[in-house]
C-alpha atoms as one frame of an Amber mdcrd trajectory, in Angstrom:
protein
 -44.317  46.785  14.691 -42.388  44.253  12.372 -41.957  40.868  13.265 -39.305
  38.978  11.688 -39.607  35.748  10.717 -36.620  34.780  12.736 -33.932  35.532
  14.843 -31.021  33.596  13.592 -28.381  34.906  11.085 -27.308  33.474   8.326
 -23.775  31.735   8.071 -22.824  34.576   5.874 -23.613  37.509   8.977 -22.403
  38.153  12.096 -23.186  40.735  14.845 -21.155  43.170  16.047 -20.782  46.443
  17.127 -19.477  49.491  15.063 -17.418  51.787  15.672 -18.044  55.298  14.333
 -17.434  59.288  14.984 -20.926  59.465  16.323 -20.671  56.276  19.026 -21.189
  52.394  18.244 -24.167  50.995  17.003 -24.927  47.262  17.059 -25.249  45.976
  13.927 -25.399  42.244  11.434 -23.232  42.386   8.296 -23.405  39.925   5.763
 -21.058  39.473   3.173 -20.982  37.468  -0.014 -18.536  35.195  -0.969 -15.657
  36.970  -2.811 -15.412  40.682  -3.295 -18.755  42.775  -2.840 -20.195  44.721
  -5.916 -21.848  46.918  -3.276 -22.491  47.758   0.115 -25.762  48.800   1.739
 -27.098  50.179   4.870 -30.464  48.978   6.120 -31.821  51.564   8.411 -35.267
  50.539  10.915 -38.185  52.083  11.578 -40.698  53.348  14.584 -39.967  50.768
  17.314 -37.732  48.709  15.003 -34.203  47.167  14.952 -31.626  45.393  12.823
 -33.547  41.993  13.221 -36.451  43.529  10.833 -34.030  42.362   7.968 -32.539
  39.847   8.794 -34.520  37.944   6.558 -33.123  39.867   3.648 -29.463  38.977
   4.727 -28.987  35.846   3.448 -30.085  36.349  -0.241 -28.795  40.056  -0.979
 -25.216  38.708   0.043 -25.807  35.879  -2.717 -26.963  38.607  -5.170 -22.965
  40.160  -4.199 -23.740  42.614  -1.801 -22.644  43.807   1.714 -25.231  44.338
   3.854 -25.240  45.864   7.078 -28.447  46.562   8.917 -28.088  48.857  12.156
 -29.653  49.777  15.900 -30.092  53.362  15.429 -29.112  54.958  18.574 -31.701
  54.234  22.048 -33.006  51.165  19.520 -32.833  47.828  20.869 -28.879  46.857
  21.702 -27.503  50.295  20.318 -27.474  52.721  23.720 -28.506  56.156  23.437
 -29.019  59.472  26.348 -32.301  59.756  28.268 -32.686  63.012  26.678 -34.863
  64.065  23.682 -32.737  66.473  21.611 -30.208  63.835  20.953 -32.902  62.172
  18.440 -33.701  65.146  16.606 -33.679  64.164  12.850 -30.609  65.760  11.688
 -28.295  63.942  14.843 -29.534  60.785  13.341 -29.262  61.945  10.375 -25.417
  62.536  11.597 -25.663  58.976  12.726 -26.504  57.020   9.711 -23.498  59.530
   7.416 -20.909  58.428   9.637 -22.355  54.580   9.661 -22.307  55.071   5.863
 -18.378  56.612   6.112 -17.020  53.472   8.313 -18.396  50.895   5.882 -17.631
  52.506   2.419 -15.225  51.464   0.322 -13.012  54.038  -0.935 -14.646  55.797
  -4.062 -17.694  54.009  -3.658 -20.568  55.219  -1.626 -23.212  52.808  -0.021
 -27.004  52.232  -1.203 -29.214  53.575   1.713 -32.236  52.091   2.524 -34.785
  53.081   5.405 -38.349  51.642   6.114 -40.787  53.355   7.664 -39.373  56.048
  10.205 -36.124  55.053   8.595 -37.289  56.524   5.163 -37.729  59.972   6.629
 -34.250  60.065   8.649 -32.167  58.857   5.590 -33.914  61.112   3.199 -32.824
  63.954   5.707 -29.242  61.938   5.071 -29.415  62.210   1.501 -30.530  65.960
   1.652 -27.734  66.723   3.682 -24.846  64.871   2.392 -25.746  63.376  -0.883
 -22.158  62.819  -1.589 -21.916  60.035   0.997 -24.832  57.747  -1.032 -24.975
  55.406  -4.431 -29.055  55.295  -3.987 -31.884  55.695  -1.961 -34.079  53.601
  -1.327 -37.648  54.183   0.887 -39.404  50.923   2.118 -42.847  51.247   3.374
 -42.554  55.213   3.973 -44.734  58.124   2.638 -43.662  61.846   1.159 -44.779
  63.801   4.497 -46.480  62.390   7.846 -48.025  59.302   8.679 -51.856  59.150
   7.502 -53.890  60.790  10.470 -55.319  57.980  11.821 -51.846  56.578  13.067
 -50.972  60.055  13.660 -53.727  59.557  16.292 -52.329  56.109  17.995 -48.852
  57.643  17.834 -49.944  60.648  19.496 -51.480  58.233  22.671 -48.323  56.379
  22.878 -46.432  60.044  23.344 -48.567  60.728  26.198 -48.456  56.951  27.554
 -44.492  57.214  27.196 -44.519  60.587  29.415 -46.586  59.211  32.555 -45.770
  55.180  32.705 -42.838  53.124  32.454 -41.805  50.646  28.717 -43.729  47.791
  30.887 -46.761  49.459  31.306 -46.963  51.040  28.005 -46.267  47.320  26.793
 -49.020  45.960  28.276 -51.553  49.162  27.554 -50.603  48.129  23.793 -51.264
  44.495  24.048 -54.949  45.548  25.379 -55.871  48.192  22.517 -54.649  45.755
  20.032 -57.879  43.637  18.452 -58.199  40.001  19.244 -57.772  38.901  15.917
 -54.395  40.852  15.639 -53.373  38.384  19.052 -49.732  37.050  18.920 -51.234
  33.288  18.928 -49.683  32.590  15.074 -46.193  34.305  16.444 -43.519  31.842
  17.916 -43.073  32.447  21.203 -39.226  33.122  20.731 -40.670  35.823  18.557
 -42.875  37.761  20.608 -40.347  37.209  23.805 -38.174  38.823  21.288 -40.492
  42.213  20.999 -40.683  42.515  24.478 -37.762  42.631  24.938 -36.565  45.004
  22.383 -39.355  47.257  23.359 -37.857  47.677  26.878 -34.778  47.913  25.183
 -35.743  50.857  23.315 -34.776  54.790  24.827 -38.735  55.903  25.477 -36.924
  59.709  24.655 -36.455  58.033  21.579 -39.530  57.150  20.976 -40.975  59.885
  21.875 -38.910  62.441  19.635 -39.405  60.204  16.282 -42.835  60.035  17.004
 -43.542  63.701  16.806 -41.269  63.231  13.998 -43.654  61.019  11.991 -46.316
  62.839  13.094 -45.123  66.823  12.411 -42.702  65.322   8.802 -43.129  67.815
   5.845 -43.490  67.326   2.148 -39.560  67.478   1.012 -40.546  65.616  -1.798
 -39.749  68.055  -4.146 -36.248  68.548  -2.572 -35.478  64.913  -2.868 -36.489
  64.987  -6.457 -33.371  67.809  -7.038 -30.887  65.341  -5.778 -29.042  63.679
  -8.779 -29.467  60.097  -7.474 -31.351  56.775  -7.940 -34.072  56.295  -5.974
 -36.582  53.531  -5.554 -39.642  52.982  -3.656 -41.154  49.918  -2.329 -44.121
  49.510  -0.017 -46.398  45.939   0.297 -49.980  45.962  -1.388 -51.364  47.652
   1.926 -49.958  50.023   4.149 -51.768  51.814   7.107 -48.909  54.469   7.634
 -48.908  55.766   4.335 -51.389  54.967   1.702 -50.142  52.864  -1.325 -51.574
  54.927  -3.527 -49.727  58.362  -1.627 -46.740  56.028  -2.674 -47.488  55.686
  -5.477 -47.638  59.661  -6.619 -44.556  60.279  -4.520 -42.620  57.961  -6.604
 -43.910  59.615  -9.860 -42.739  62.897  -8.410 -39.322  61.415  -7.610 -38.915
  59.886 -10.785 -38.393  56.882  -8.807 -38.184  53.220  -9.761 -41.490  52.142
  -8.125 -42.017  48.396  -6.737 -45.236  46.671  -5.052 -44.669  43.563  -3.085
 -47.876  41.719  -3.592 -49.036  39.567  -0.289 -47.301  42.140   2.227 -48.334
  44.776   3.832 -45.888  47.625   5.947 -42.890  45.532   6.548 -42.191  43.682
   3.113 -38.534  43.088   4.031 -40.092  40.699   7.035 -43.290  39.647   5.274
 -41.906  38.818   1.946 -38.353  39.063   2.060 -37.408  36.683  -1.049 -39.107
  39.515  -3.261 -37.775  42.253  -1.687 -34.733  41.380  -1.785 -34.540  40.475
  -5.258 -36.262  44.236  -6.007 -33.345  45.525  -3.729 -30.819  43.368  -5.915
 -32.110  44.340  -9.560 -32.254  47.931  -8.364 -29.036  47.734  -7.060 -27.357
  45.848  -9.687 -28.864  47.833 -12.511 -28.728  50.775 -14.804 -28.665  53.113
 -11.970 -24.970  52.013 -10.629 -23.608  53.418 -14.107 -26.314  56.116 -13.349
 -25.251  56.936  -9.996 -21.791  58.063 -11.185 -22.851  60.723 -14.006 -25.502
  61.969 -12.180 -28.212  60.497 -13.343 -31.682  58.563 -12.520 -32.284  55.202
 -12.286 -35.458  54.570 -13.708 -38.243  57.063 -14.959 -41.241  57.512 -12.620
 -43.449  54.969 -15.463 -42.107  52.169 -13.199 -44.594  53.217 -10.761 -46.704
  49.426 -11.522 -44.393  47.617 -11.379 -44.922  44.392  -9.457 -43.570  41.713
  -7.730 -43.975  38.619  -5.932 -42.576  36.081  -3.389 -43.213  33.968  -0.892
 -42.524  34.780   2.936
């Protein structure tokens, strides 16, 4: 679960709620001062939200950008049906191409981003409707489904979510999770914070992208096919996906490849200076001239690159 270093925006965002085709979703745009070079999409993961990156607001609008990060639908303060089918991958899928239609500028398509969960629902974006996206980016999210030992944890929390309430299943969390994983170093804004945007959350949602992460297949290969520039950034450690599994994905992508040293699955909250200045040069770059022949960003030899930050 990500925990954001804070909950306050920036001077340069502001909350609102969108209005698409598919429904509103609650989201925080930041813009930069003047006209924007580029607009991107932040999409959250498993049990996440907008807040995740708000961290990253504040210095990707300096860098020129408009950046909007979103409530998928049943997340936190977007609302969504008590019913399953409605998060199948392809409706949200749906959901982030017409998020991606309301903010675009005319002839220029945003740079997608999604962490964790996110990764696999706007990959199934870009395989759908590549037309509707300058780049891809995947934060913190592996080629297939999450390594079997979380596979295991999310499979409990599936059962938990069918037989007790979001408070119970709160507190059965809080008492599997180790003592020295306790929320004693989190401000207590914070953690009120993530229980409340757990309660928030649609358990149907949670429930459907769980067997999501859990049942995901290697479309590697398909994303590879699309002509666009992609880039993949995970921390130093991940228990999801194995850096290393990252790694080889991004080779097989042909993928600019970045490592946030110090962080682990939620760079954009753990180290979000870095991050966002990998998001900026990869933005900024080669690949927007790329991204309108056709072409890659960078070749998959980027896969060591490094960087570094503070949080």
């Amino acid at each position: 679960m990500s925990r954001p270093p804070t909950l306050t925006l920036p001077p340069c965002a502001r909350a609102y709620r969108l209005s698409t085709e598919r429904g509103t979703f609650a989201v925080h745009d930041a813009r930069p001062d003047g006209v924007p070079i580029g607009t991107a999409l932040l999409v959250p993961g498993f049990t996440g939200s907008k807040e995740d990156f708000i961290a990253l607001l504040a210095p990707l609008a300096a860098a020129g950008f408009r950046v909007l990060a979103v409530d998928g639908r049943g997340q936190h303060e977007s609302p969504g049906p008590r019913d399953e089918l409605a998060y199948a991958q392809r409706e949200l899928a749906l959901d982030v191409l017409a998020q991606a239609r309301e903010v675009s500028r005319p002839g220029e398509p945003v740079d997608l981003l999604g962490h964790s969960l996110g990764g696999l629902v706007t990959r199934a974006a870009v395989l759908a409707f590549p037309e509707a996206f300058r780049s891809l980016t995947v934060l913190s999210s592996g080629p297939a489904a999450i390594d079997p030992s979380q596979q295991e944890r999310v499979r409990m929390l599936i059962e938990a979510l069918g037989t007790l309430d979001m408070e119970e299943v709160w507190g059965a969390m809080r008492a599997l999770d180790p003592p020295e994983a306790a929320d004693a170093a989190t401000p207590a804004e914070i953690g009120a914070f993530l229980h409340r945007r757990w309660l928030n959350t649609v358990p149907e949602q949670l429930i459907a992208t769980g067997r999501q992460m859990i049942g995901e297949p290697d479309r590697v290969a398909e994303l590879a096919a699309v002509p666009l520039p992609k880039h993949v950034i995970s921390g130093a450690v991940d228990y999801a996906w194995p850096v290393p599994l990252m790694d080889r994905m991004a080779e097989r992508l042909g993928a600019r490849r970045t490592v946030i040293e110090g962080a682990e699955h939620s760079p954009n909250a753990e180290r979000p200076e870095a991050t966002a200045a990998a998001l900026a040069g990869f933005w900024s770059g080669p690949g927007r001239a790329a991204a309108a022949s056709g072409g890659q960003d960078r070749p998959a030899r980027r896969a060591s690159e490094k960087a570094t930050g503070s949080p």
